[in-house]
Structures are given as C-alpha cells and as structure tokens.
C-alpha positions in Angstrom: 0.0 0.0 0.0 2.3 2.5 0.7 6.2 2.8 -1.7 8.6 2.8 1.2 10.6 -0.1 2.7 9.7 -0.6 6.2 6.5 1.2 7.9 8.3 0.8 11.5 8.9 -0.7 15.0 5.5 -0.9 17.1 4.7 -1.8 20.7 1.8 -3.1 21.7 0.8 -3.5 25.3 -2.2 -5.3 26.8 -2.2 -4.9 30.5 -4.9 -7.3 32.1 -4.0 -5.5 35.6 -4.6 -1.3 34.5 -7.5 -2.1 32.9 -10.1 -2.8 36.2 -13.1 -5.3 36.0 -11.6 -7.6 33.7 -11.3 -5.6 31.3 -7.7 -4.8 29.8 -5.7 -1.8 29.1 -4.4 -1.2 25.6 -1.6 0.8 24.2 -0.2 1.4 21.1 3.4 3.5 20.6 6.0 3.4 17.8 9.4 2.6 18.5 10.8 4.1 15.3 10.2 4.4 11.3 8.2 6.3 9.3 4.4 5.8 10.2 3.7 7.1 13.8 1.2 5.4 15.3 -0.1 5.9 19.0 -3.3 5.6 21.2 -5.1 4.0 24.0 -8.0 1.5 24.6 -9.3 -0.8 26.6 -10.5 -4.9 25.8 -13.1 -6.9 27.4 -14.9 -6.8 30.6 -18.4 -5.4 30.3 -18.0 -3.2 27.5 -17.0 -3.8 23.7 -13.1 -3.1 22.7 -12.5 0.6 22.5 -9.6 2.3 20.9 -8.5 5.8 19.7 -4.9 6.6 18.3 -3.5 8.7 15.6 -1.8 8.0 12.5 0.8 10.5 10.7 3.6 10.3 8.8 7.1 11.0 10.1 8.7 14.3 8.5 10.1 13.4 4.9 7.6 10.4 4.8 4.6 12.2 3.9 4.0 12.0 -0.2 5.1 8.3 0.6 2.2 7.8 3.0 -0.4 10.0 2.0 -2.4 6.8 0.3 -2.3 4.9 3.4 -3.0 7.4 5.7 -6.5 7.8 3.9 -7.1 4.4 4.4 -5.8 4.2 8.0 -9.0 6.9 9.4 -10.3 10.0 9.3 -7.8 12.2 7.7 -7.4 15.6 9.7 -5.0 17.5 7.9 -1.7 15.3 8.5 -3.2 13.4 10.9 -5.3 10.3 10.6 -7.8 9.4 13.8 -8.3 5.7 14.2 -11.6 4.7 16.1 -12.3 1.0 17.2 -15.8 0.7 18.9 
C-alpha cells in the first residue's frame, strides 16, 4: 500500500492489571520508522473493545504515505484518527 521499505517498530501492550473489572488496558506506541502510530483503549470486561490513536507520517515520509494514511481513518490534515468501537 504504501512505496517505502519498512513502515516501523511498534509496541503493543495489553495490561490485564490497568484495565479494572476484567477488562484490559491497551496501548499502542512506535518505536521508530516512518508511520507514527499511537493511542489507547481498553478490551473486554463489560464493555466492547474501544480504541483511539492517531496515525501520521514522520517528517520526509509524507508523499510516501499519503495513500495509506486515507485508508488508516479520518484524515485531519496530517493526521489520521483511528476509532475501534
């Protein structure tokens, strides 16, 4: 989808403990590379999965990720919102 090598280095933590009520906390945070991606949530329990982040691309990366960046959310200028439940 999008013309450049490697998108990046993610972490992805589920934390069973943070979340209260059995439900789990969630973030998401880039390591390195050029898509950014960050955002919080929070699985199971009582309620349905919830997430918000953002999406951008890192300075120098953005006619390379433009495409993917519509695809990713809702585009805000150079931003892309992601929205799970």
């Amino acid at each position: 989808m999008a013309p450049v090598r490697a998108l990046g280095d993610y972490v992805l933590v589920v934390d069973a403990a943070a979340g209260g009520a059995a439900a789990a906390a969630i973030t998401l945070t880039t390591l390195r590379g050029p898509l950014q991606l960050s955002g919080t949530g929070q699985a199971g329990g009582a309620s349905p999965m919830r997430f918000r982040g953002q999406a951008r691309a890192d300075a120098g990366s953005e006619g390379a990720l433009d495409n993917l960046l519509n695809v990713i959310g809702r585009r805000q200028g150079a931003v892309s919102n992601l929205s799970i439940g």
